[in-house]
KOLZA-193963 format. One record per residue (C-alpha): x, y, z; residue in three letters. Coordinates in pm, 1 decimal. Example, Ala and Ser with C-alpha at 12.3 -4.5 7.8 and 13.67 -1.06 7.14 Angstrom:
px:1230.0	py:-450.0	pz:780.0	r:ALA
px:1367.0	py:-106.0	pz:714.0	r:SER
This chain:
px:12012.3	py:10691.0	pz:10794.8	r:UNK
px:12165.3	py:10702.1	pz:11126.0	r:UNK
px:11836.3	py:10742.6	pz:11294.3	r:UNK
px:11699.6	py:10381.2	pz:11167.1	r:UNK
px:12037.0	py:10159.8	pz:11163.7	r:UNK
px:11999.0	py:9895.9	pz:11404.5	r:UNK
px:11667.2	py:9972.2	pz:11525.6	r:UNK
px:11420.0	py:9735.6	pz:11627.4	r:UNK
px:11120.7	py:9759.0	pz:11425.2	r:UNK
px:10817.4	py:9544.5	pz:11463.8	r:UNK
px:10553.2	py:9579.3	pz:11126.0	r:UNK
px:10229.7	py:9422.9	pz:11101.4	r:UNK
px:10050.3	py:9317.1	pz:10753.9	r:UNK
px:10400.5	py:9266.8	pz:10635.7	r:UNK
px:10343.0	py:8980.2	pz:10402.7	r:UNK
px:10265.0	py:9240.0	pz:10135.6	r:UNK
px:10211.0	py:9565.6	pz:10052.4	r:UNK
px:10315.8	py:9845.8	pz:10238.1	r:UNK
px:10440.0	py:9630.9	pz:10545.8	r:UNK
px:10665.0	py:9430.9	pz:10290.3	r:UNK
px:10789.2	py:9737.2	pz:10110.0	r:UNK
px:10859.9	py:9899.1	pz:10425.5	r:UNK
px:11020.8	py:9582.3	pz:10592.6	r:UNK
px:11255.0	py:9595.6	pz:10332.7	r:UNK
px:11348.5	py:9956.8	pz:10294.2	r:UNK
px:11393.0	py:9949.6	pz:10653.6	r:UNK
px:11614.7	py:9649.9	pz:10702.7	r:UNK
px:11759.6	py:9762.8	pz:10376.6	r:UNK
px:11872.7	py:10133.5	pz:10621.6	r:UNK
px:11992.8	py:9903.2	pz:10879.1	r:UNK
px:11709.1	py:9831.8	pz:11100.6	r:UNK
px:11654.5	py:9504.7	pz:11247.6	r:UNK
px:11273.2	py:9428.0	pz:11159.5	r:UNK
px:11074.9	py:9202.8	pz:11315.0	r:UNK
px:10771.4	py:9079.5	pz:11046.2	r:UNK
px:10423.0	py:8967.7	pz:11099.5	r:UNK
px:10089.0	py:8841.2	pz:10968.5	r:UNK
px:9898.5	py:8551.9	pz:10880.5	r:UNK
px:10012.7	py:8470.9	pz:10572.0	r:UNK
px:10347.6	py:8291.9	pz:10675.2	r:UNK
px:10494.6	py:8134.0	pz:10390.7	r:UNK
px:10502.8	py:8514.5	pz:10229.7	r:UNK
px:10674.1	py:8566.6	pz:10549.9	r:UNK
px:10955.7	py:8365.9	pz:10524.8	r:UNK
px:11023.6	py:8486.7	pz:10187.4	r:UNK
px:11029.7	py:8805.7	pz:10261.3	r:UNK
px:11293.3	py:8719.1	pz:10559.0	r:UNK
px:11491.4	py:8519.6	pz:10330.0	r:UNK
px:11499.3	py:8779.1	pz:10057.9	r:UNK
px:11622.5	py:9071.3	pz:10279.5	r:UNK
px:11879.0	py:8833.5	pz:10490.1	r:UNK
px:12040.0	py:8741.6	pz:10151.9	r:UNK
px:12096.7	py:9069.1	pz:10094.6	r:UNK
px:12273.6	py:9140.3	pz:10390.6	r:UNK
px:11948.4	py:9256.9	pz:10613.2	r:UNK
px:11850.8	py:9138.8	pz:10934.2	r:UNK
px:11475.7	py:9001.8	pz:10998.8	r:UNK
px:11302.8	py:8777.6	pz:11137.3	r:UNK
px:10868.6	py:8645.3	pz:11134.4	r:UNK
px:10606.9	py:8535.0	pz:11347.0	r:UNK
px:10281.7	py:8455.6	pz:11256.1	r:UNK
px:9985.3	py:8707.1	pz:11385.9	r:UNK
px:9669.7	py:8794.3	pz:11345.7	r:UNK
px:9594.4	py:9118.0	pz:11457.6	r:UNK
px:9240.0	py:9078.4	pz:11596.5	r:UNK
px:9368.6	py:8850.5	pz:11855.6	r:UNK
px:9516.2	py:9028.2	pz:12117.7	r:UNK
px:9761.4	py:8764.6	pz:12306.0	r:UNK
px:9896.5	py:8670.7	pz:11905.9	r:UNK
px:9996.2	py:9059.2	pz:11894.5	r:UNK
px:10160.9	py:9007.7	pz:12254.2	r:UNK
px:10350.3	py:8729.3	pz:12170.7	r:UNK
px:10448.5	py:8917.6	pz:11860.2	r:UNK
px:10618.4	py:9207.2	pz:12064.4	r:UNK
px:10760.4	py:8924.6	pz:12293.0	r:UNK
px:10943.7	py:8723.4	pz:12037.6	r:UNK
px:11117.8	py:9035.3	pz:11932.2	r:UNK
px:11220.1	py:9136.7	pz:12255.9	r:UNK
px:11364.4	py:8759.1	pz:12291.1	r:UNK
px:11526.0	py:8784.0	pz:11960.7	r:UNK
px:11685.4	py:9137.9	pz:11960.6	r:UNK
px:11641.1	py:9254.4	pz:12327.0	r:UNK
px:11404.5	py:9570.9	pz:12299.3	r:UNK
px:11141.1	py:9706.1	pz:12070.8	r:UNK
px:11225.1	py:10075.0	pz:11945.1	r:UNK
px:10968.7	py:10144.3	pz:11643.4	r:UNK
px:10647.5	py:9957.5	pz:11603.3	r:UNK
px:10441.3	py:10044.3	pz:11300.0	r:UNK
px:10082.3	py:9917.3	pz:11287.2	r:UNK
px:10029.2	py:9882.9	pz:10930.3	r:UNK
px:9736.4	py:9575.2	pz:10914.3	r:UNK
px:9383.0	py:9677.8	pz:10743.5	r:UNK
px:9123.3	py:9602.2	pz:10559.4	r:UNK
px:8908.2	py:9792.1	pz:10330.5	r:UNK
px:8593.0	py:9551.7	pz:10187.6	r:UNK
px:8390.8	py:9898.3	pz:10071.9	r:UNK
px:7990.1	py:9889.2	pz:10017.8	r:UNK
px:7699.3	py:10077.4	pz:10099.1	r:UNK
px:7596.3	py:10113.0	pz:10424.8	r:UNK
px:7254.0	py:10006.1	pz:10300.1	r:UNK
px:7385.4	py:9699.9	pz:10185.6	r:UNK
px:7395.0	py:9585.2	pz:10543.0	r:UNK
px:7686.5	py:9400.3	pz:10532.3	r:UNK
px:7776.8	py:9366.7	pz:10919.6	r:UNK
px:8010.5	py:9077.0	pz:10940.3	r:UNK
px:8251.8	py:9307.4	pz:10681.1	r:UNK
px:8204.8	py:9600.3	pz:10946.9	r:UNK
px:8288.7	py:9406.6	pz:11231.0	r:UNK
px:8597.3	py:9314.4	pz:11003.9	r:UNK
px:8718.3	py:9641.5	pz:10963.8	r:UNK
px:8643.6	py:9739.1	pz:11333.7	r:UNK
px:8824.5	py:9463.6	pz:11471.0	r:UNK
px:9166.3	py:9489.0	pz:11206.7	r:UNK
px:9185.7	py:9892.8	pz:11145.8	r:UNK
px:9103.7	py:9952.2	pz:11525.2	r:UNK
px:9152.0	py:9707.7	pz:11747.3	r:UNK
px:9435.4	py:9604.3	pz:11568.2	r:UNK
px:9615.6	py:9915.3	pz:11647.3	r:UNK
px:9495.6	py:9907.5	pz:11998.4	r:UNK
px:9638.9	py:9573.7	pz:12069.3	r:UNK
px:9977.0	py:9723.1	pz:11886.7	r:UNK
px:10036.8	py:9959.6	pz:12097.4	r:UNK
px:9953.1	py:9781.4	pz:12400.5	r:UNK
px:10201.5	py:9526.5	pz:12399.1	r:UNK
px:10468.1	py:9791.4	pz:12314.9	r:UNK
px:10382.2	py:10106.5	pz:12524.4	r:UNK
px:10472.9	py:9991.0	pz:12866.1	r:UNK
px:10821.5	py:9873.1	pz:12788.2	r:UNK
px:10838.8	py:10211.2	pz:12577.4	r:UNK
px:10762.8	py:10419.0	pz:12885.5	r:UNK
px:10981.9	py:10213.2	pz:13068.2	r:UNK
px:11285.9	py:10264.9	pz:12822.0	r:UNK
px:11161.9	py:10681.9	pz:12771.2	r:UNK
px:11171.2	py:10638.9	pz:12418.8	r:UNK
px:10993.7	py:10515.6	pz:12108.4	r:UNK
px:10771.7	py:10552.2	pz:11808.0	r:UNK
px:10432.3	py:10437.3	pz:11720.5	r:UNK
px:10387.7	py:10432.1	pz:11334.6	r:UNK
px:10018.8	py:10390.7	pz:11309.5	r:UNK
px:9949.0	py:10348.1	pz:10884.1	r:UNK
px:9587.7	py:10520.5	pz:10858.4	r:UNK
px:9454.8	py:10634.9	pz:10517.6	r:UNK
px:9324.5	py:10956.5	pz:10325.9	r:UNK
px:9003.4	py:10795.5	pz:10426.4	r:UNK
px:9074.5	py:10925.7	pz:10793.6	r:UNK
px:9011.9	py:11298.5	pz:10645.5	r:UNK
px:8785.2	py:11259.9	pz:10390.8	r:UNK
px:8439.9	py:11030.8	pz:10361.0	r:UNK
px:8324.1	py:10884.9	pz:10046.3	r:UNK
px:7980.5	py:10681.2	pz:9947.4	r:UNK
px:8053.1	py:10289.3	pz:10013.1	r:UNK
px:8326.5	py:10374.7	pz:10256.5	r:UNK
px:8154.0	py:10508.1	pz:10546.5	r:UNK
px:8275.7	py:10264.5	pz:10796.6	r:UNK
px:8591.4	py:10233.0	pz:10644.6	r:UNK
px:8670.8	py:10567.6	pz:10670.9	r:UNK
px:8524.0	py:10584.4	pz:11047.7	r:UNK
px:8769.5	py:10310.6	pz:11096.5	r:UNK
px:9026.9	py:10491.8	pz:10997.2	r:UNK
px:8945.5	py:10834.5	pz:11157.1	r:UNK
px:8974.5	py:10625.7	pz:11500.8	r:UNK
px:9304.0	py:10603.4	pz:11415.6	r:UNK
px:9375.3	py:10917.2	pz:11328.1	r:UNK
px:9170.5	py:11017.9	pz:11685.3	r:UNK
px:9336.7	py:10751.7	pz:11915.0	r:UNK
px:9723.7	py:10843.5	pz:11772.2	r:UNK
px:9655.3	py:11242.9	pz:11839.1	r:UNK
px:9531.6	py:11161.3	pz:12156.6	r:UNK
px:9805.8	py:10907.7	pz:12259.0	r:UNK
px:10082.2	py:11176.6	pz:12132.7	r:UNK
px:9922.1	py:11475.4	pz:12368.1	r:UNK
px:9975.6	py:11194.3	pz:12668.0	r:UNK
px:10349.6	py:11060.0	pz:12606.9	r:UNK
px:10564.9	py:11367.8	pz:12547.1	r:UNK
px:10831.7	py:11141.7	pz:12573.7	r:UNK
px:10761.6	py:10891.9	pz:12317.3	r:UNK
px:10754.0	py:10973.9	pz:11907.7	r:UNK
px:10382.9	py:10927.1	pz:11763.8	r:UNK
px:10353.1	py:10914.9	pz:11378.2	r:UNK
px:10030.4	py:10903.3	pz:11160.5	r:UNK
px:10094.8	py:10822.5	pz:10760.1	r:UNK
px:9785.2	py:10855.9	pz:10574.8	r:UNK
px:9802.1	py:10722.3	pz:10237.5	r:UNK
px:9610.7	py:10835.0	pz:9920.1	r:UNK
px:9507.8	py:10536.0	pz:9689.2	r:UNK
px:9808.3	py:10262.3	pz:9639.6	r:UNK
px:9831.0	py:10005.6	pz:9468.1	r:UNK
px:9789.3	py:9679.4	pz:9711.2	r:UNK
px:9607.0	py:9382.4	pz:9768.1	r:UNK
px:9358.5	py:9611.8	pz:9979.0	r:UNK
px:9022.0	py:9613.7	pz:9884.1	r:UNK
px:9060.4	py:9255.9	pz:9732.1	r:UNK
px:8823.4	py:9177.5	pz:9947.3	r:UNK
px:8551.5	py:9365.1	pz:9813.3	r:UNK
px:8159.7	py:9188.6	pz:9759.4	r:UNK
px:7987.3	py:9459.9	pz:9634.9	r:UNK
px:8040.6	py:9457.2	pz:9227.2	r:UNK
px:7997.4	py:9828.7	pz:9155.2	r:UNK
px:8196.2	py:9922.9	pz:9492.9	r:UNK
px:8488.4	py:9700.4	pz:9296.0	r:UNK
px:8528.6	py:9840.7	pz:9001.8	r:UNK
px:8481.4	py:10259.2	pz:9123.8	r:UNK
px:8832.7	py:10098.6	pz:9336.0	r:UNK
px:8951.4	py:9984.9	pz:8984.5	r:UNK
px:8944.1	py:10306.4	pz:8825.5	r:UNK
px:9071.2	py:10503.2	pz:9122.5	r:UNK
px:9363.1	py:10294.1	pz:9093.5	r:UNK
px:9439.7	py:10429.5	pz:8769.2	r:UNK
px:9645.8	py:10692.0	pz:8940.7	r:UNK
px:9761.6	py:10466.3	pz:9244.8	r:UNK
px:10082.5	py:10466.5	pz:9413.7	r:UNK
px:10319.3	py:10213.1	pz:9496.5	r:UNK
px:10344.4	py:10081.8	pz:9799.7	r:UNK
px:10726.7	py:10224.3	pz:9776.8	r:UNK
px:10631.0	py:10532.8	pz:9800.6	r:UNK
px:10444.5	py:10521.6	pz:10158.0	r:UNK
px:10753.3	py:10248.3	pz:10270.5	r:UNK
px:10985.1	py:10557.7	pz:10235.7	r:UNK
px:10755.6	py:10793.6	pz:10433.4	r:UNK
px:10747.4	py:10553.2	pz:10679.6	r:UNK
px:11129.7	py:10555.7	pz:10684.6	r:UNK
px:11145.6	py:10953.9	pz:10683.5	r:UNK
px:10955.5	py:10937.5	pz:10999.0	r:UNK
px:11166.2	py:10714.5	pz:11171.6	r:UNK
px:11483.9	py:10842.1	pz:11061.8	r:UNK
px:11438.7	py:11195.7	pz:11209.4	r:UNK
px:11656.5	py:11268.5	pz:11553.1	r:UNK
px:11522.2	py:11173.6	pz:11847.7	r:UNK
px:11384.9	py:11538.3	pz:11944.7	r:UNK
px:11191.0	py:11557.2	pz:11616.6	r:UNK
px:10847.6	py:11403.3	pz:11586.3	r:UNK
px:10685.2	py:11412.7	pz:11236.7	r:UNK
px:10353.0	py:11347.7	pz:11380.1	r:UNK
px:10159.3	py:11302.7	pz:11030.3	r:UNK
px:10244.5	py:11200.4	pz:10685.1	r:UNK
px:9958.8	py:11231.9	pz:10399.4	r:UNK
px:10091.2	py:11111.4	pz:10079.9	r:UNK
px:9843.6	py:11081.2	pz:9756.7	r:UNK
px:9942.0	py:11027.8	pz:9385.3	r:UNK
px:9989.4	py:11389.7	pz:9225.1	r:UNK
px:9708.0	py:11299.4	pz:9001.4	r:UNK
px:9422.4	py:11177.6	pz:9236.2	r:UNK
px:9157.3	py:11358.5	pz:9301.1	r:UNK
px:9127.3	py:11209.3	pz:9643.1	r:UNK
């Protein structure tokens, strides 16, 4: 994996999940990742568990709705390893419902994690990235970005935004690498946040055929790992047997 060793790899919502599973694949190929979220004593496990096994990490709280926290976030790795190389903006939240259930506060939720969260990512990493003239944006979207469902509406307009904004920011920096994985149903803590009763358990028997969050860690890798003049601008991975 000569295109990931001792990279510098910055991965929101890594205190489970995907962002843990691909924090440790990562470090696991060599990269030097940098881990985040709000959660920090799963943090500092997961740094502890990947440096005794020969790995190289480090954490720093964040939350990614506040935009100086995800600054300071891409400044403490640039004091700890020098540069930022890959950052992959994998933070979300999915609490599903119908839209006539009118629950605003849970919209404004999603807005501010799916989308503004990936804003604020690749502001504090894009200038130095230009600067540097290379770099990869690893924004984690969702099947939900290409398909709409009832109870997801805003969820999925969420994460067609980021679909939208990471096409977009590709056509403008030919110089920089811009990857999209969109992943089918997995099995994660997402959606744990769920009110609506009937929205929670149509989740529950989706996840009957759900992937691990493994499997999307190592399409993450895949992308990174490619040679500098090859940009794998989109990843969609379901489980064989969804029908999603």
């Amino acid at each position: 994996m000569n295109g990931i060793k001792d990279k510098v790899v910055l991965i929101t919502g890594a205190s489970s999940g995907i962002g843990e599973a691909a924090a440790r694949l990562l470090a696991e190929q060599g990269a030097k990742v940098v881990v985040g979220a709000r959660r920090v004593d799963r943090l500092e496990k997961l740094v502890a568990d990947i440096t005794a096994k020969g790995g190289t990490a480090r954490h720093r709280a964040v939350d990614v709705t506040k935009r100086a926290e995800v600054e300071a976030f891409a400044d403490f790795a640039r004091e700890t390893f020098g540069r930022v190389d890959v950052i992959v903006n994998n933070s979300g939240v999915m609490p599903l419902a119908p839209v006539a259930a009118l629950k605003i506060d849970e919209w404004e939720r999603m807005i501010d994690v799916n989308i503004r969260g990936v804003l604020y990512g690749v502001a504090a990493v894009l200038p130095e990235m230009k600067a540097q003239g290379s770099g990869q944006i690893v924004n984690v979207a969702s099947i939900a970005a290409h398909l709409v469902m009832p109870t997801a509406a805003v969820y999925c307009a969420t994460k067609h935004a980021v679909w939208a904004f990471s096409e977009g920011l590709r056509q403008e920096n030919p110089d920089l690498r811009i990857t999209t994985i969109s992943p089918g149903v997995v099995a994660t803590e997402l959606g744990d946040d769920i009110s609506d009763p009937a929205t929670r358990d149509m989740l529950a028997g989706l996840r009957n055929a759900a992937l691990t969050p493994d499997a999307i860690a190592r399409a993450i890798s895949y992308a990174i790992a490619q040679p500098d003049d090859v940009e794998v601008n989109e990843v969609i991975v379901r489980p064989t047997a969804s029908p999603l």
